[in-house]
N, CA, C and O atoms as a GROMACS GRO file, in nm:
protein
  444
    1UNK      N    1   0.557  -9.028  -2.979
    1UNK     CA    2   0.559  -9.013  -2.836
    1UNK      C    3   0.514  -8.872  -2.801
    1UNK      O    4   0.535  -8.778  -2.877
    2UNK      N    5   0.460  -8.861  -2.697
    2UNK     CA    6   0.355  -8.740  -2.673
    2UNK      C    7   0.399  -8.705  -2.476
    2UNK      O    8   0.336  -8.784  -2.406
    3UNK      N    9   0.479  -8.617  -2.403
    3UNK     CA   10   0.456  -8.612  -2.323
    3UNK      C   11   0.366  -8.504  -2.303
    3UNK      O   12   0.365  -8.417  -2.389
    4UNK      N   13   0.283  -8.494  -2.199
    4UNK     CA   14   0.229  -8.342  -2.153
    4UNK      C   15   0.252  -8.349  -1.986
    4UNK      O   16   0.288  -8.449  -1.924
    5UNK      N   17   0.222  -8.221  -1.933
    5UNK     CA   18   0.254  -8.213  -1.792
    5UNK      C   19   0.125  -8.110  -1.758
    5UNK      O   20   0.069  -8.033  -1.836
    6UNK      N   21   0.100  -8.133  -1.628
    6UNK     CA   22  -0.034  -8.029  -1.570
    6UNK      C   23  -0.022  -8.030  -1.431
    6UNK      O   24  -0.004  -8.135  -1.370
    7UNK      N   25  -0.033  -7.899  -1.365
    7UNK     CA   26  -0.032  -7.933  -1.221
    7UNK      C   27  -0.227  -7.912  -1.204
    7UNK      O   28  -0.317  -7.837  -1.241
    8UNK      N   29  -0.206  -8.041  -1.119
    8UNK     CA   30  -0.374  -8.055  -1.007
    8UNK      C   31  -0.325  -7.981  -0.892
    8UNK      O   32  -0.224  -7.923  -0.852
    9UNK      N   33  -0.442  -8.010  -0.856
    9UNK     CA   34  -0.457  -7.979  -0.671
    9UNK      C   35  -0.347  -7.972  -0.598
    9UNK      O   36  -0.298  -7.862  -0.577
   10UNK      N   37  -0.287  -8.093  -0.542
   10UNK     CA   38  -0.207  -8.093  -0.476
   10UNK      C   39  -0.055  -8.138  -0.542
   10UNK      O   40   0.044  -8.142  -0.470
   11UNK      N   41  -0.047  -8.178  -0.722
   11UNK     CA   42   0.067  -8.257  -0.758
   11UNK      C   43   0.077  -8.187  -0.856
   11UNK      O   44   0.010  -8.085  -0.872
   12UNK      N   45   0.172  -8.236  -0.948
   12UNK     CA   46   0.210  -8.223  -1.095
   12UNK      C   47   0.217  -8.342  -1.171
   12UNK      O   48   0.243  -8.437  -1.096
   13UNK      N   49   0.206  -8.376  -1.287
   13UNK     CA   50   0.104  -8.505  -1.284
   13UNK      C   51   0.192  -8.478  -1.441
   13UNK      O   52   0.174  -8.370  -1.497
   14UNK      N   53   0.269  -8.564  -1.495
   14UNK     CA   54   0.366  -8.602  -1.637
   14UNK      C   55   0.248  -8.702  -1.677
   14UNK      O   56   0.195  -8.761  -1.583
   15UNK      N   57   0.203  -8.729  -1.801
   15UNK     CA   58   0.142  -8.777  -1.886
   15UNK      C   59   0.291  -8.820  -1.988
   15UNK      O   60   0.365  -8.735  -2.037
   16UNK      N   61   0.310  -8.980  -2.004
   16UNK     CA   62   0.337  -8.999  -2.125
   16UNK      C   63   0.298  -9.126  -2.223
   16UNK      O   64   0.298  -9.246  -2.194
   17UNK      N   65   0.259  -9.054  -2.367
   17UNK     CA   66   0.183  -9.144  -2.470
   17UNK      C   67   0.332  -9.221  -2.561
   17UNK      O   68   0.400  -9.153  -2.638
   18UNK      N   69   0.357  -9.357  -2.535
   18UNK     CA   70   0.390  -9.401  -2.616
   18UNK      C   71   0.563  -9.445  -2.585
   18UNK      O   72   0.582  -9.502  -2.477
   19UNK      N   73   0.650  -9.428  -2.647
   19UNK     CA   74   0.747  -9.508  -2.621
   19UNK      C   75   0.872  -9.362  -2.621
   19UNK      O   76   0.881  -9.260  -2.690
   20UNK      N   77   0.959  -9.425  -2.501
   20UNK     CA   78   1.079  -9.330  -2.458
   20UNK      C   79   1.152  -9.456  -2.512
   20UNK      O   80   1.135  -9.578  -2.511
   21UNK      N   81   1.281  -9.328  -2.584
   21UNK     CA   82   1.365  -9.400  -2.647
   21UNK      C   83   1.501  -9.252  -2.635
   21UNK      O   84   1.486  -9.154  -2.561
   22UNK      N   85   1.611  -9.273  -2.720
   22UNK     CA   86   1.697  -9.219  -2.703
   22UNK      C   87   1.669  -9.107  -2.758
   22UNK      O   88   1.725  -9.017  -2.696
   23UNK      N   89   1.581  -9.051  -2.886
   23UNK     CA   90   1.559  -8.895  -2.903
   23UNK      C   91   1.431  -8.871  -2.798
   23UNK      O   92   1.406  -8.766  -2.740
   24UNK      N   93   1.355  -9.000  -2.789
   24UNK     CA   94   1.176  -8.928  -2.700
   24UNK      C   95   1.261  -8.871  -2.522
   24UNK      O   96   1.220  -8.783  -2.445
   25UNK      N   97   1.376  -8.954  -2.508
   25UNK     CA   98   1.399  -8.917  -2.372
   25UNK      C   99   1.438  -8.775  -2.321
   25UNK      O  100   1.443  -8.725  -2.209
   26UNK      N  101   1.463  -8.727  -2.454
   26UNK     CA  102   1.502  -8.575  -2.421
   26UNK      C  103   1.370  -8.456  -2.349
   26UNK      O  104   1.371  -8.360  -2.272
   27UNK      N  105   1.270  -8.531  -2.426
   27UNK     CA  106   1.142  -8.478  -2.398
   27UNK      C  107   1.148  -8.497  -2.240
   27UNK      O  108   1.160  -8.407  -2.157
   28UNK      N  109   1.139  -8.597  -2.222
   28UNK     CA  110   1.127  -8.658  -2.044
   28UNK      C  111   1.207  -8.590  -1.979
   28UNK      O  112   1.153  -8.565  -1.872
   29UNK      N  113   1.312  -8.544  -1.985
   29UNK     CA  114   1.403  -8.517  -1.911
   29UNK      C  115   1.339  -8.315  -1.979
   29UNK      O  116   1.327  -8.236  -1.886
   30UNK      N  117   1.331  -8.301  -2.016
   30UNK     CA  118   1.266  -8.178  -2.040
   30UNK      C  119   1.149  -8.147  -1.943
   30UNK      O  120   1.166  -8.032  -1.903
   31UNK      N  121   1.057  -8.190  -1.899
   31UNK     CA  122   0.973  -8.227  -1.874
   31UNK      C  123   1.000  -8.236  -1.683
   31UNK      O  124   0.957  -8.155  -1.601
   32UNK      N  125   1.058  -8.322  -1.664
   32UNK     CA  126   1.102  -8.322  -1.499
   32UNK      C  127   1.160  -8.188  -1.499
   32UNK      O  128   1.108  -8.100  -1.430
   33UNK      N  129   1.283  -8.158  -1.584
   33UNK     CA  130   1.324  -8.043  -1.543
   33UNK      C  131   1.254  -7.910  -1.526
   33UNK      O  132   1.287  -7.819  -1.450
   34UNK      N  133   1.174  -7.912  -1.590
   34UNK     CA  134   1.059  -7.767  -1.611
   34UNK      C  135   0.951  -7.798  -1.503
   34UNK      O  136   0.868  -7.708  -1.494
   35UNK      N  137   0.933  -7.897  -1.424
   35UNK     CA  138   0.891  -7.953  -1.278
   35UNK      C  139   0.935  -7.898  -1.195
   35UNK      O  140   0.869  -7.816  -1.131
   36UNK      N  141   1.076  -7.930  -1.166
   36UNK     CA  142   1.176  -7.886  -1.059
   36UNK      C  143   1.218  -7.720  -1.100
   36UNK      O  144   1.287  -7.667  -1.012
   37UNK      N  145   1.204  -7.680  -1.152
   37UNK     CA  146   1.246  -7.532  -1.198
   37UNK      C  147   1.099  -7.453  -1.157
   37UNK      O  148   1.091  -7.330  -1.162
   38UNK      N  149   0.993  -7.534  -1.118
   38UNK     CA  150   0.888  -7.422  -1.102
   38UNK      C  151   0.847  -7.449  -0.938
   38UNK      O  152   0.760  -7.397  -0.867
   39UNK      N  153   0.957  -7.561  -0.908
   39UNK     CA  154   0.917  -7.558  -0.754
   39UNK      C  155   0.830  -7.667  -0.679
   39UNK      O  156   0.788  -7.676  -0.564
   40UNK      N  157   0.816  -7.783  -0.840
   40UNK     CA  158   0.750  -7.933  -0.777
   40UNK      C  159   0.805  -8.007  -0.688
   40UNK      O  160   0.903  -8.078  -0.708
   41UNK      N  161   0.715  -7.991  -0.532
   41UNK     CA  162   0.795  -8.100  -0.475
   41UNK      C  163   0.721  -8.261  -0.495
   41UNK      O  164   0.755  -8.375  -0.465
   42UNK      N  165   0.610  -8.201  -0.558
   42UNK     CA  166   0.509  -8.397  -0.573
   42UNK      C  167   0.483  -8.374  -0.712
   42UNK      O  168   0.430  -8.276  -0.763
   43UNK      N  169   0.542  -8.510  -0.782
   43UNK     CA  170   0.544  -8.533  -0.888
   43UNK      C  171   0.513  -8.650  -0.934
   43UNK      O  172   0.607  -8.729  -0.931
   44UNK      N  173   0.399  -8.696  -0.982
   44UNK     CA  174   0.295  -8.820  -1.025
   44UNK      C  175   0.370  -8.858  -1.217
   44UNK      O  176   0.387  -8.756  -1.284
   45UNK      N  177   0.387  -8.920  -1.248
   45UNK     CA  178   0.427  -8.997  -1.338
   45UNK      C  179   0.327  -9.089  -1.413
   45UNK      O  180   0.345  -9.210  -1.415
   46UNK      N  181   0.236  -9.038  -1.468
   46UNK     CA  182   0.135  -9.172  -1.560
   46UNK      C  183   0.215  -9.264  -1.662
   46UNK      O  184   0.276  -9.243  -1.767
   47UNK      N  185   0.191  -9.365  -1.590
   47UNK     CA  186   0.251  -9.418  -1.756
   47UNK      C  187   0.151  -9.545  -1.823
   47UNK      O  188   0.167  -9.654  -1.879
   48UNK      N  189   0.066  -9.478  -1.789
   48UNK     CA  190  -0.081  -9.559  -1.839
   48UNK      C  191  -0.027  -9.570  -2.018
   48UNK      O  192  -0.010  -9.691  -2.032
   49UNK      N  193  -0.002  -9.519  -2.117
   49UNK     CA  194   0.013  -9.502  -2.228
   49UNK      C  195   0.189  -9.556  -2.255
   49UNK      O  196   0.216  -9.584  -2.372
   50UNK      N  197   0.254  -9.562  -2.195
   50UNK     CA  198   0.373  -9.611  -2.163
   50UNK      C  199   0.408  -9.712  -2.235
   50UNK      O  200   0.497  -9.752  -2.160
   51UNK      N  201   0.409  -9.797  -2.333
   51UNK     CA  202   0.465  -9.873  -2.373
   51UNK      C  203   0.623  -9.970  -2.434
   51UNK      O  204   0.648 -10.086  -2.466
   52UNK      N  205   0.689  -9.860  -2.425
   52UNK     CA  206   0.862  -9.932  -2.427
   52UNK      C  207   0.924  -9.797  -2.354
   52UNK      O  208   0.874  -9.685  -2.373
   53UNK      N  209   0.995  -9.811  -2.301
   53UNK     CA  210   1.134  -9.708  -2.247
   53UNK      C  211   1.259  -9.788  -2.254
   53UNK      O  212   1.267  -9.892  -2.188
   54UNK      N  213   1.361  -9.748  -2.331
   54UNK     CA  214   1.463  -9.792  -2.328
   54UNK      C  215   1.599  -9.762  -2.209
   54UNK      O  216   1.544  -9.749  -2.100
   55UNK      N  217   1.698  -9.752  -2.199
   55UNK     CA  218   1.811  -9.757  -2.127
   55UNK      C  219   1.848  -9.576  -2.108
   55UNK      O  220   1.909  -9.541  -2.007
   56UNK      N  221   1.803  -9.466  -2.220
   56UNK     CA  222   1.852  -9.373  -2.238
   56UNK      C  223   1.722  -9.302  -2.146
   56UNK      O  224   1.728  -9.193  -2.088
   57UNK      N  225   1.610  -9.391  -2.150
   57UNK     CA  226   1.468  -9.320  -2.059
   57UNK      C  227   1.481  -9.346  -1.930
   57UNK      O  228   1.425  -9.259  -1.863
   58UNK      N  229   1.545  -9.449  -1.852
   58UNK     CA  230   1.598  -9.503  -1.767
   58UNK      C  231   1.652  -9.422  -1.738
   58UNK      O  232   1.616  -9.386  -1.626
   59UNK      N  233   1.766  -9.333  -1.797
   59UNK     CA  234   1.887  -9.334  -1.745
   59UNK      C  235   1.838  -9.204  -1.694
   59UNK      O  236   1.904  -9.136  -1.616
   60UNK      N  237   1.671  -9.154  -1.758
   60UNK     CA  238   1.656  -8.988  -1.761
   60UNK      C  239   1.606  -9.002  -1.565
   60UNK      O  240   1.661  -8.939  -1.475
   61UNK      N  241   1.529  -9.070  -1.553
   61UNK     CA  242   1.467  -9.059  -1.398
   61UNK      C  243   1.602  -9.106  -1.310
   61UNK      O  244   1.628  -9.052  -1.203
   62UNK      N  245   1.701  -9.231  -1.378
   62UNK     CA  246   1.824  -9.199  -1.244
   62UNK      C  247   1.894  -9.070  -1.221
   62UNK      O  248   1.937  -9.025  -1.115
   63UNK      N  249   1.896  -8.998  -1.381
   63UNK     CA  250   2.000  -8.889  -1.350
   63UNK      C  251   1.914  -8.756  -1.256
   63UNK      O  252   1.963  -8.643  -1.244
   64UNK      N  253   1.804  -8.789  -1.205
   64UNK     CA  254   1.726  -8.736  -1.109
   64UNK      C  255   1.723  -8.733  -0.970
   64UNK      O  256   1.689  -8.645  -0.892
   65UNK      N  257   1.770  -8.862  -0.951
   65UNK     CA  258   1.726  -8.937  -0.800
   65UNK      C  259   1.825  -8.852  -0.701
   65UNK      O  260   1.780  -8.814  -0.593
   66UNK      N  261   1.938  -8.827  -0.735
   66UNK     CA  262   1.986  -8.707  -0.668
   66UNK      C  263   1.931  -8.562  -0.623
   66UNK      O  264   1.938  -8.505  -0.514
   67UNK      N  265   1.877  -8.527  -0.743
   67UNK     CA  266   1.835  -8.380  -0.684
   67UNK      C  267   1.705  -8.410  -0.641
   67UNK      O  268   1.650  -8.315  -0.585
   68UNK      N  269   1.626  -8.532  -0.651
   68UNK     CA  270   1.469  -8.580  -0.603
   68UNK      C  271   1.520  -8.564  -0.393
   68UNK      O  272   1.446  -8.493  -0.325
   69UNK      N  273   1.605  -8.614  -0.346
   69UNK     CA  274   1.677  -8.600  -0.266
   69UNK      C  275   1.699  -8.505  -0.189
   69UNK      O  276   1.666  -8.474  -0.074
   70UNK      N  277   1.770  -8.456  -0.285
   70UNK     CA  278   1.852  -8.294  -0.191
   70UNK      C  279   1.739  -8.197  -0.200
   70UNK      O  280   1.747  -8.093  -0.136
   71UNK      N  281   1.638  -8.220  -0.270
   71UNK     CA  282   1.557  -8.094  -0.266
   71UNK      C  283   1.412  -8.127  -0.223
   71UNK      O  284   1.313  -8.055  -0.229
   72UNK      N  285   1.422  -8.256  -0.178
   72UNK     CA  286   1.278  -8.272  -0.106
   72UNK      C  287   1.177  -8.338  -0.213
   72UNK      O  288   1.059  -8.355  -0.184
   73UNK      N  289   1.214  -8.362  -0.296
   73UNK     CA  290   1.127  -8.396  -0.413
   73UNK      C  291   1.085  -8.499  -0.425
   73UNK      O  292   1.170  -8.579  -0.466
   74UNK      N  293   0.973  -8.547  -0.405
   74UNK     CA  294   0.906  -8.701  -0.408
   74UNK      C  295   0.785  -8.712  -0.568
   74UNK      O  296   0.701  -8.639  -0.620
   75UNK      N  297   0.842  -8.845  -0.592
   75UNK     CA  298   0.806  -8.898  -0.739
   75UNK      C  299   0.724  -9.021  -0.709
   75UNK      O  300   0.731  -9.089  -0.606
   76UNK      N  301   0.670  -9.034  -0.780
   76UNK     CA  302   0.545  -9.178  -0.810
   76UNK      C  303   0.575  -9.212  -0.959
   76UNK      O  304   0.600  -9.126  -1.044
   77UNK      N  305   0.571  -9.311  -0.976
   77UNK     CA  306   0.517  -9.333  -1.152
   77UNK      C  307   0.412  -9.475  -1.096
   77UNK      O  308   0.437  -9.561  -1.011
   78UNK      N  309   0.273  -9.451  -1.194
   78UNK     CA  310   0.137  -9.493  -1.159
   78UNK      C  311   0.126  -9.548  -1.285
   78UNK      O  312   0.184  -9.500  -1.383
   79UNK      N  313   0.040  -9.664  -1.289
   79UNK     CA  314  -0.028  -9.701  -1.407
   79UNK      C  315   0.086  -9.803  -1.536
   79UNK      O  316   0.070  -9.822  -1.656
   80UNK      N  317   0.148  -9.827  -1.482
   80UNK     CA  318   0.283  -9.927  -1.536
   80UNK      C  319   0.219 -10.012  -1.548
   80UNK      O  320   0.152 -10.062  -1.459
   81UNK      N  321   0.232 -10.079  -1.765
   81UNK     CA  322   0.231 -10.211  -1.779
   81UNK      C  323   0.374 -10.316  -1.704
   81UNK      O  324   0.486 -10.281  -1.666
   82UNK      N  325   0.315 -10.435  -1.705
   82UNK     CA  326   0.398 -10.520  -1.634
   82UNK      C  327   0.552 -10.532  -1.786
   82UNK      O  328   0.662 -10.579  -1.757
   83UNK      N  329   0.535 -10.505  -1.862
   83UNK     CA  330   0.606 -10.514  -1.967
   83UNK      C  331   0.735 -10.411  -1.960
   83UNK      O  332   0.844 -10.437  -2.011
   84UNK      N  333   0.712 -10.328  -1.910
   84UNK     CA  334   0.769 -10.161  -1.893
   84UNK      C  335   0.845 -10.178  -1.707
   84UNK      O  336   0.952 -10.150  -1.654
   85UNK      N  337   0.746 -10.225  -1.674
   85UNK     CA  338   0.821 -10.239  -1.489
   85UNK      C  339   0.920 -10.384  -1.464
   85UNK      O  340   0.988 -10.422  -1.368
   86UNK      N  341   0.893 -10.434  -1.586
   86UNK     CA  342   0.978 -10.542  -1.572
   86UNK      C  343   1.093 -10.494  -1.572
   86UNK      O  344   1.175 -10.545  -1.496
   87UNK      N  345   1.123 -10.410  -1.636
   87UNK     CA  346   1.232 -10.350  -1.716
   87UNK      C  347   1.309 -10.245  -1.639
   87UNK      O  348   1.417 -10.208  -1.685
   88UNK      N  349   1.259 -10.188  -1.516
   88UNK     CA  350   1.305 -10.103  -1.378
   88UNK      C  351   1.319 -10.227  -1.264
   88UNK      O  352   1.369 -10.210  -1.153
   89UNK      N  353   1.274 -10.334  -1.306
   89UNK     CA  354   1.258 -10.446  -1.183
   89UNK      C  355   1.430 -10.463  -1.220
   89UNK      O  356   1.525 -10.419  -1.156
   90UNK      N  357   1.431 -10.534  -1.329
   90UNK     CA  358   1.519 -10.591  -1.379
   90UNK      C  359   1.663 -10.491  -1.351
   90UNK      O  360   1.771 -10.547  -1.330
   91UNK      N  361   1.654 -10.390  -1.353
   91UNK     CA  362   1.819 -10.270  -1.289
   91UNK      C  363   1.780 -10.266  -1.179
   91UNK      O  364   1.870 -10.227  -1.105
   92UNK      N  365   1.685 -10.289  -1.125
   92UNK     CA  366   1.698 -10.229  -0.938
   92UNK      C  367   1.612 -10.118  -0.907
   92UNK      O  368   1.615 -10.100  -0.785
   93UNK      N  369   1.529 -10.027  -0.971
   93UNK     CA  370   1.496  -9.922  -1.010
   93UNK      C  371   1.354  -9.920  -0.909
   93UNK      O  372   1.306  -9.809  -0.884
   94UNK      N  373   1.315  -9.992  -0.876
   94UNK     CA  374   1.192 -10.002  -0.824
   94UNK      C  375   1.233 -10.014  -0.707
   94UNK      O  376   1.130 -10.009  -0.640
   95UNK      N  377   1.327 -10.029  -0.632
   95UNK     CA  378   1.392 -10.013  -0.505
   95UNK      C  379   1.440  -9.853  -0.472
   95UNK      O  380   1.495  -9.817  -0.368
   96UNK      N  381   1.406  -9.769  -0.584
   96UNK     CA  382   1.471  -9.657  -0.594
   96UNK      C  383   1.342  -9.567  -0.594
   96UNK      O  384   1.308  -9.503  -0.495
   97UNK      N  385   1.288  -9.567  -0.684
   97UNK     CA  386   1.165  -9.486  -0.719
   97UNK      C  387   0.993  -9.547  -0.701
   97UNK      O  388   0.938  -9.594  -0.801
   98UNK      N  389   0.964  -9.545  -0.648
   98UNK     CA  390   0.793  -9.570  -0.630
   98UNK      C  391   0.712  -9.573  -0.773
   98UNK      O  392   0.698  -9.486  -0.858
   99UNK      N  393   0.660  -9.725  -0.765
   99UNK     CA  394   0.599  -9.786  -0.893
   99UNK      C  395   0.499  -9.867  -0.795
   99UNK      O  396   0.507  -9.965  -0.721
  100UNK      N  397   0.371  -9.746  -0.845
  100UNK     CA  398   0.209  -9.830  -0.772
  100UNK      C  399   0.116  -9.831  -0.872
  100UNK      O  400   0.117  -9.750  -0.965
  101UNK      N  401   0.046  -9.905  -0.860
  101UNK     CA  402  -0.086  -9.960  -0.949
  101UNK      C  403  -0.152  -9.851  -0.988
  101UNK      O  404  -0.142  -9.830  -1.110
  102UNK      N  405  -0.236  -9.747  -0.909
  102UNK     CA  406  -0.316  -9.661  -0.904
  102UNK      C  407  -0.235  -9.505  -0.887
  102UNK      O  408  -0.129  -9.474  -0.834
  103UNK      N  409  -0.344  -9.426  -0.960
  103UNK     CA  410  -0.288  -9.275  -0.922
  103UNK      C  411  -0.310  -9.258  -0.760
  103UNK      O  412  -0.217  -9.201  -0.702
  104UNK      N  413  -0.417  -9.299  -0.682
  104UNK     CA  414  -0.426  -9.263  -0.604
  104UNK      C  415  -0.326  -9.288  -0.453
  104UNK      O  416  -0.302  -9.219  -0.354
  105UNK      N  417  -0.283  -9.436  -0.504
  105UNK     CA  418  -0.146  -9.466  -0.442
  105UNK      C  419  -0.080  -9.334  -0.465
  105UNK      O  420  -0.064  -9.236  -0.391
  106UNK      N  421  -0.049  -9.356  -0.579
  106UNK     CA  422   0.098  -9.257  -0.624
  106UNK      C  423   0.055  -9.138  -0.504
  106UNK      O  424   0.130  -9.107  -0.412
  107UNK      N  425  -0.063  -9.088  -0.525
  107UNK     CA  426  -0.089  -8.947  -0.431
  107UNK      C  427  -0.036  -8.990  -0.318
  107UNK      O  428   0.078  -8.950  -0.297
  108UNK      N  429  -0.069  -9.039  -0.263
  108UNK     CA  430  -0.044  -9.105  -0.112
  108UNK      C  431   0.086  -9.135  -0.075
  108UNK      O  432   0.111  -9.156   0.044
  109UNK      N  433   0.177  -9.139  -0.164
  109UNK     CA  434   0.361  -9.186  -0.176
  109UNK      C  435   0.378  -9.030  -0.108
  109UNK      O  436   0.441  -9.017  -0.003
  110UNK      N  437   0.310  -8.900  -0.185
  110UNK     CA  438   0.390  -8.812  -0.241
  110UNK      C  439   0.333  -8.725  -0.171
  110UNK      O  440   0.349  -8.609  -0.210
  111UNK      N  441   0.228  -8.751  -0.020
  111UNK     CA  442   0.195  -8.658   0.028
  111UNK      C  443   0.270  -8.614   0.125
  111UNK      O  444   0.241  -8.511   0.185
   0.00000   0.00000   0.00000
């Protein structure tokens, strides 16, 4: 599992290759946090490369949705196999956090 992070133009844009699980989630949650510590308020989520996230990767974007909140912080995750969003469908999660087809949606959530 491979995350990287880059800020564009107007966002900050998480890249992740491969599967979140209970040690990869530490990365993730590494990763948002070093986001929010530099002052991201738009934050794009690829998960074009995305292939399994378990309960502990899950649990990394709920234990977020609070300070996404209090601090103005708007999130996208873009590019979700149907295999992977089933799996945020299935807890409720997609009622919570913004899951669109395209990056360019995602931009558009988070402007």
């Amino acid at each position: 599992m491979n995350i990287s992070a880059n800020k564009e133009e107007k966002t900050y844009v998480i890249t992740i290759d491969g599967e979140i699980d209970a040690s990869s989630s530490i990365e993730l949650d590494t990763a948002i946090s070093e986001a929010i510590k530099k002052g991201e308020r738009k934050i794009l989520v690829d998960c074009a490369k995305l292939n399994y996230i378990s309960s502990a990767g899950l649990g990394v974007f709920m234990s977020y949705l609070e300070d996404f909140e209090e601090q103005g912080i708007k999130i996208a995750l873009f590019h979700m196999n149907d295999k992977v969003k089933s799996v945020f469908e299935i807890l409720g999660l997609v009622d919570l956090i913004d899951i669109v087809p395209t990056k360019e949606e995602a931009e558009k959530i988070v402007e």
